[in-house]
Phi, psi and omega in degrees: 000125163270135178233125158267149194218102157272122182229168157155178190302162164287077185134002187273321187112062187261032191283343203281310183306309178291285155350309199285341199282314197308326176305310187304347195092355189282166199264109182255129189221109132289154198026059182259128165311155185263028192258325180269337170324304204269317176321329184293308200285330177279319184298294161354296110013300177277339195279312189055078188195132198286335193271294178315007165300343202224096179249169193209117151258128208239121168210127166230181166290053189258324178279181223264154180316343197255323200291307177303343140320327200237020174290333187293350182290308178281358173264347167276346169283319182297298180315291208312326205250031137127000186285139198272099202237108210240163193228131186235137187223121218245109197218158205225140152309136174323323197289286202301343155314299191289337186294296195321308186297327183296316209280342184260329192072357155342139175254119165302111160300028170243003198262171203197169207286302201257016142274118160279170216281341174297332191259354159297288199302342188281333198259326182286355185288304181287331178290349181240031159293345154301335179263345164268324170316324190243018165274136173269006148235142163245093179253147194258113181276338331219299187255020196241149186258153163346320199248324154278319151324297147327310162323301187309305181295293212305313160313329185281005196231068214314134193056009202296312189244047194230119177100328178287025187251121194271109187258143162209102187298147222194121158241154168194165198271144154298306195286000167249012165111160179263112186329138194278340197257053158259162173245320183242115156261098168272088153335091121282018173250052171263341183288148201282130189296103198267018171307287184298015160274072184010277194302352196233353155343285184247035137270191160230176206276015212249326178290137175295307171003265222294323182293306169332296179308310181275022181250008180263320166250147226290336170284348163295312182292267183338313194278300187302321156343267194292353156298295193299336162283315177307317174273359155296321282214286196246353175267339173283348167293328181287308184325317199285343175281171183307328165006139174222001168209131171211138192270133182217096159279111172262140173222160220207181169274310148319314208068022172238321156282279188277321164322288170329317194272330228269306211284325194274327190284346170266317155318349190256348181264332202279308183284349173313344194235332202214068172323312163278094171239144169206153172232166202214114157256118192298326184252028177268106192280175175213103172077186148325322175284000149072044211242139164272143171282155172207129198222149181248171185315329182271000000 
């Protein structure tokens, strides 16, 4: 069992933090007193349930000064009993604390009528100094936006940011429209056309034919290149970001030939990097029910 325990200042992220683990698969609790820590954790333990393997626990100052007094005590208790337990701790400059809270209009759980909010983040500082003493991470967000932050949990998190970008190659025909979820849309139908071929007609771009044929031509080759330098190229920049899907449409006019071929030949490069990979040709039918293939990567 892993247990992360996310603390920090109000206004540091660290909901943004908790959020990012919940992506990651972990079992997420916010403001659970820290009185409940070891019962949850035991339960948790006993249950031998898959979901529960992974827990993220969020404590700021909403718990009370004596329970946060007494965290190094519960994290020695979380050690003993063998549970593997890291305190991630999230912290900000005052100025940049106060621009945010102006910016939100967010009420400090510390201000109080006759505080103002500086001497709130200064009384929130010191209180949850038992819990910044024993963080095995300390991030300073001051200067990092929403996508770097994120970025941040994911390096604290070994294997964290591998594999989680789920890609899906797409053909599809121009005369039925451009798929509404795509992100990258790509126009092959400058390519030569095996439509106006009898025989390969009411084939696809999926039949050794229809493949044979456009491999003959030197511009079919050219194109699928420069895709493959282009998504070589640029998806590893989307991995690194929060992404948690991206849609890669090729289209063709039909959606039966040159799209179809376009899509298995970049899937044959694509799955080599991107385990979640799946292709889908949208204007390929199956049977009577006029039902679209969807196929996943193995």
């Amino acid at each position: 069992m892993k247990l992360v325990i996310v603390s920090g200042l109000s206004g540091a992220g660290k909901t943004v933090a908790l959020k990012q683990y919940e992506d990651l698969g972990y079992y997420c609790i916010d403001n659970l007193p820290l009185q409940l820590v070891g019962p949850i954790s035991r339960r948790a333990l006993r249950a031998a349930e898959s979901r529960y393997d992974k827990l993220a626990i969020g404590v700021d100052a909403r718990e009370s000064p004596k329970e946060i007094a007494r965290f190094p005590r519960y994290l020695e208790y979380l050690r003993s009993r063998g549970i593997e337990t890291r305190v991630v701790f999230l912290r900000a400059e005052e100025a940049v604390l106060l621009q945010r809270y102006s910016e939100t209009r967010r009420r400090h759980p510390l201000a109080r009528e006759n505080l103002p909010l500086t001497e709130a983040i200064r009384a929130e500082r010191e209180l949850l100094a038992p819990i910044a003493s024993l963080a095995d991470a300390t991030i300073d967000t001051t200067h990092k936006n929403l996508h770097e932050l994120r970025e941040e949990i994911l390096s604290q998190v070994p294997g964290g940011g591998h594999g989680k970008l789920t890609v899906q190659l797409e053909s599809f025909g121009y005369r039925n429209g451009v798929p509404d979820d795509a992100d990258f849309v790509f126009d092959v139908r400058c390519l030569p056309n095996p439509h106006w071929e009898p025989t390969l007609r009411k084939l696809s771009g999926r039949d050794p034919a229809v493949a044979a044929w456009l491999e003959r031509h030197g511009s079919v080759k050219r194109m699928i290149d420069d895709l493959r330098s282009f998504l070589d190229r640029w998806l590893p920049e989307y991995r690194r970001q929060d992404r948690a899907y991206l849609t890669i449409a090729v289209g063709c006019t039909g959606g039966q030939h040159r799209s179809v071929y376009v899509v298995e030949k970049l899937a044959e490069t694509l799955r080599e990097r991107y385990e979640q990979l799946t292709v889908r040709h949208r204007e390929l039918w199956t049977g009577t029910d006029r039902r679209k293939t969807q196929e996943p990567s193995a």
